[in-house]
N, C-alpha and C positions, 0 to 999 in steps of 0.2 A: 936390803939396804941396811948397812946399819945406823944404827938410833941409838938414843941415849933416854932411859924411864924418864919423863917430865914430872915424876914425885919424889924419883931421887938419880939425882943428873951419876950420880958414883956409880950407878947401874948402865953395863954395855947390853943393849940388843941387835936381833938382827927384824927385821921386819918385813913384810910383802904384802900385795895388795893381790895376788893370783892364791886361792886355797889349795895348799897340798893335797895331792890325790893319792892316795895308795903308804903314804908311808907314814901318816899320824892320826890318830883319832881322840875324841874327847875322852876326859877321865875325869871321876868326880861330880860334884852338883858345880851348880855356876855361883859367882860370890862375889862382892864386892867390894872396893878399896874404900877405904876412909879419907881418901883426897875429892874422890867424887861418886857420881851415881853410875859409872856405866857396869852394864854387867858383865862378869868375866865367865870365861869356864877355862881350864888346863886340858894340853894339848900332853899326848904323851906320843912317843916313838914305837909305831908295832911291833917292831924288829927285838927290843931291848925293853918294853913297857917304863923308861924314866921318861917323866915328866921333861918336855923339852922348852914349855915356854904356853902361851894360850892365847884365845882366839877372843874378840872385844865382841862378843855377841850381841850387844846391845846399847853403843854409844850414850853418853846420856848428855841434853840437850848442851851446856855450858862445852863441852867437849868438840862436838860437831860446830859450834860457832867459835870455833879456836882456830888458830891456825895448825890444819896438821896434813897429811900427807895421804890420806886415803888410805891407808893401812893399818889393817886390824888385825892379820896375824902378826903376832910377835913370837919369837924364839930369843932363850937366852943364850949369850956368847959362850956360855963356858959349853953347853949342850949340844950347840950344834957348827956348823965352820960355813960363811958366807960363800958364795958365789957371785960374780957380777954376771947382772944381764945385759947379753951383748943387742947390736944395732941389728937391724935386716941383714946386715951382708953377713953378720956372723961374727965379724974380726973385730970391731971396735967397742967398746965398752958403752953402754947405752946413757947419756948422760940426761938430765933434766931436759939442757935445754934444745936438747936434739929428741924430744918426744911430738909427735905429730898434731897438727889441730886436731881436735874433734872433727871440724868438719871435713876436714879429708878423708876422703878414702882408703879403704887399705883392702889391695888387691891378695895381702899374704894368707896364703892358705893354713889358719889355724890345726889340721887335724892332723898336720906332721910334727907338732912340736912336742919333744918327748918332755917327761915328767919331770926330770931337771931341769927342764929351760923353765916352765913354770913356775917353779920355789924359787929360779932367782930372780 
């Protein structure tokens, strides 16, 4: 999804709420912004080891009672190129407010969904 840094709006990202598998791991110790308390750590790319963007390891409370979107990886735009996550049938682009209650059911078999559909 992309987003926009909430400490500085001039900053494009791309964000998701499913962790990458297989194609980024942590780099670095974890650190903190000076806007707030949550803790950070940098994500880098295995393929290319640059720095792509990082993971909110540890929300800090002012944060989680914000309004936000359940997404804690973030990737920056120049690093990486967005993908939109499509609907069940595949072809339509997944939108807000076509995401399903909680309390429904979902009969879809997660163990086919490759690596890509995940990061978008």
């Amino acid at each position: 999804m992309k987003a926009v840094l909430l400490a500085d709006t001039d900053i494009d990202l791309y964000s998701t709420d499913i962790p990458p598998s297989g194609t980024i791991d942590f780099i670095g110790s974890c650190y903190f912004t000076d806007i707030c308390k949550c803790k950070l750590k940098n994500i880098a790319c295995l393929k290319c080891g640059n720095v792509v963007g990082y993971h909110v390891i540890s929300p800090c409370k002012p944060c989680l009672l914000s309004c936000n979107n359940g997404h804690f990886w973030m990737f920056h735009s120049q690093a990486v190129f967005g993908i939109n996550r499509l609907d069940p049938s595949g072809v339509n682009v997944l939108l807000w407010g076509n995401l399903p209650d909680l309390e429904e059911s979902t009969d879809e078999d997660t163990t086919c969904i490759s690596e890509e559909e995940y990061i978008r």
